[in-house]
N, C-alpha and C positions, 0 to 999 in steps of 0.2 A: 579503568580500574573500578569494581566495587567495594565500597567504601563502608560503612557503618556507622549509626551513627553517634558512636563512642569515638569514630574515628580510626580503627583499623580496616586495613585495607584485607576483602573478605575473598575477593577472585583478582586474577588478573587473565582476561581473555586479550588475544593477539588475532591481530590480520596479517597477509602476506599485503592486501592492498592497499593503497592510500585513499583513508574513510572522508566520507563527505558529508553524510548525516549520521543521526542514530533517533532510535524511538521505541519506548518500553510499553510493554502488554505486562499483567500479572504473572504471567509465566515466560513472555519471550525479551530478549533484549535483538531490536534488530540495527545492523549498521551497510549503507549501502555506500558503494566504492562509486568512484568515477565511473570506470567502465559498465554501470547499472547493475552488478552482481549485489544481492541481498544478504548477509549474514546473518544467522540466527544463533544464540545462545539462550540454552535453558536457565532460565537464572530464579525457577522457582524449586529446584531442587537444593534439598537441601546443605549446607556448604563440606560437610565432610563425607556426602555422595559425587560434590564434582568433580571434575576433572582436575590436578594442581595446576599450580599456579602457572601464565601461559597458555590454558588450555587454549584450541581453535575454536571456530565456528561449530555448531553440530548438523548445520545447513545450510546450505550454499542455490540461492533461487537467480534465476535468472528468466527475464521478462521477454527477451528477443524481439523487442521493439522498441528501441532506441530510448529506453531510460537510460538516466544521469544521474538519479539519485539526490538531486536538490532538495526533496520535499520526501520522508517520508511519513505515515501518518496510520495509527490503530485504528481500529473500529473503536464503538464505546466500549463493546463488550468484550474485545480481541479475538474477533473472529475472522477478521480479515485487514489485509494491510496494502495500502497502496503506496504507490512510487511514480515520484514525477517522470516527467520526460518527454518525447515526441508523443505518444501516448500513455495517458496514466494506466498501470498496468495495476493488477487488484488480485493481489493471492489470497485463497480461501483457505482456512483450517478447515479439515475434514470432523464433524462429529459437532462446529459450530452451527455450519451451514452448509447445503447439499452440493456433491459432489456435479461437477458441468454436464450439464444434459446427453453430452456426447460422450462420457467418459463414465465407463461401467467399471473402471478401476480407480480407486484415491488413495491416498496417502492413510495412515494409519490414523485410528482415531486421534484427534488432539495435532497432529503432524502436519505441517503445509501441506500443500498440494503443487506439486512441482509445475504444473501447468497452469499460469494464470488465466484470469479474467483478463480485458483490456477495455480499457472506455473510450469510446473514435475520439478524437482530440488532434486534428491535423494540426495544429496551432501554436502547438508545445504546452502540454500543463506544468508552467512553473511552479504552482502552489496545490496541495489536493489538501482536502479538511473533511471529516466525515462528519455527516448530523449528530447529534446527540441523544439519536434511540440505539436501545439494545434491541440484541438480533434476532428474541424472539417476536419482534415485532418484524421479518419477513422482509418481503416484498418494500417496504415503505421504508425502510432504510435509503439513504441517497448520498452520493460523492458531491462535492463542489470542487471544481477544479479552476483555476486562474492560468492564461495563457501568461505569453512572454507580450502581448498587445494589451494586457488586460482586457481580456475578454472572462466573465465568468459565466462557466456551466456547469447545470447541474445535471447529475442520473443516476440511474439506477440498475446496479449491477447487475441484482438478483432477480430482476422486474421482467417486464413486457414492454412494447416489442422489442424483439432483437432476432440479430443475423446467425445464422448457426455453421459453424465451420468444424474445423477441427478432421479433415481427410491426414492421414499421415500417422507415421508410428510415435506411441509416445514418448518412449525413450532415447527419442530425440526432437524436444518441443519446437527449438528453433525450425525445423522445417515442416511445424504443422504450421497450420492459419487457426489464430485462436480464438475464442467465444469473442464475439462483437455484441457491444450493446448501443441502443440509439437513446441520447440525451433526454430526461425524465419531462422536465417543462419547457423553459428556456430559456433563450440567454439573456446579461445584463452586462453592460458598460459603462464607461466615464460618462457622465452627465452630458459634457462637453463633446462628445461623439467622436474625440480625439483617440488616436492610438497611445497610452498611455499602463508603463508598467505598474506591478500592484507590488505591495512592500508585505502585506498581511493577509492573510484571508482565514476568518474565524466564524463559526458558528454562535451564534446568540442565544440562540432559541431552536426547538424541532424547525421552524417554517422561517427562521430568520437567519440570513448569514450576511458577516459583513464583512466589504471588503478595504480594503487601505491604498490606494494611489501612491505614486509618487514626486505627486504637485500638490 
């Protein structure tokens, strides 16, 4: 439910799925299902343009690499959103930031991009957290991601170097191989060198992020 806050209730959007997170941009509301499926609603139009009450999704993403949807997470700027899972998967809005190098067709301006990014993460990223620059700062934007071992890394989506894939038709992503990218600096762990999960993981600062144990 969107609520007001006078206290009426201003939408009510629905899923056919059983949701496991959600996370708001200035324009998008996303909520991702168990089975890793992404939903999007426009929740900056305005309310006697939406859909009534009930409306669905207006977009349905899918990562095809074993997202679960534990963690999802905006950009600052909402230009891009990432999703936990065996690897964190990272969808671009077309018109915030440049369409994948191998992909001479994108989504409409402002609209996902049905093909994500993906950041290597054989480890599981249970928690993803973006820095706290906006997009027109490029290249220097960067993911944190927290394993299920607590292991945290960082990288960079948009950056260098990276593996370039993407052979296969697009309308049907799950049987491409999709844009790889290799971890920005490196990694950090429990102090104690133990395999230990993380409860938080938060950005402090451009160059500071912290994480939370569960000891």
């Amino acid at each position: 439910l969107l609520v007001s806050r006078g206290g009426e209730i201003v939408r009510e959007l629905q899923s056919e799925r059983p949701l496991r997170s959600l996370a708001t941009s200035e324009r998008w509301l996303a909520a991702a299902a168990f089975d890793g499926t992404v939903e999007l609603w426009d929740v900056a139009e305005p309310a006697a343009a939406a859909a009534p009450q009930g409306d669905g999704a207006g977009h349905r993403l899918q990562a095809h690499c074993g997202s679960d949807a534990e963690a999802l997470c905006w950009s600052a700027a909402g230009g891009s959103l990432a999703v936990s899972g065996k690897s964190a998967a990272v969808f671009d809005f077309p018109g915030a930031n440049p369409p994948h190098p191998y992909r001479r067709a994108a989504g409409a301006r402002g609209e996902p991009d049905p093909l994500p990014r993906v950041c290597m993460d054989d480890t599981h990223a249970r928690w993803v957290a973006w820095a706290p620059h906006s997009e027109p700062r490029g290249v220097t934007t960067t993911l944190a991601t927290a394993s299920s071992d607590g292991t945290v890394r960082m990288w960079q989506p948009r950056g260098t170097p990276l593996r370039k894939g993407g052979k296969g038709d697009p309308a049907q992503p799950e049987r491409m191989k999709p844009q790889f990218y290799t971890f920005l600096k490196h990694d950090a762990a429990h102090p104690s060198g133990d395999a230990i999960g993380v409860s938080a993981l938060v950005w402090l600062g451009e160059e500071i992020v912290a994480v939370g144990y569960e000891t």
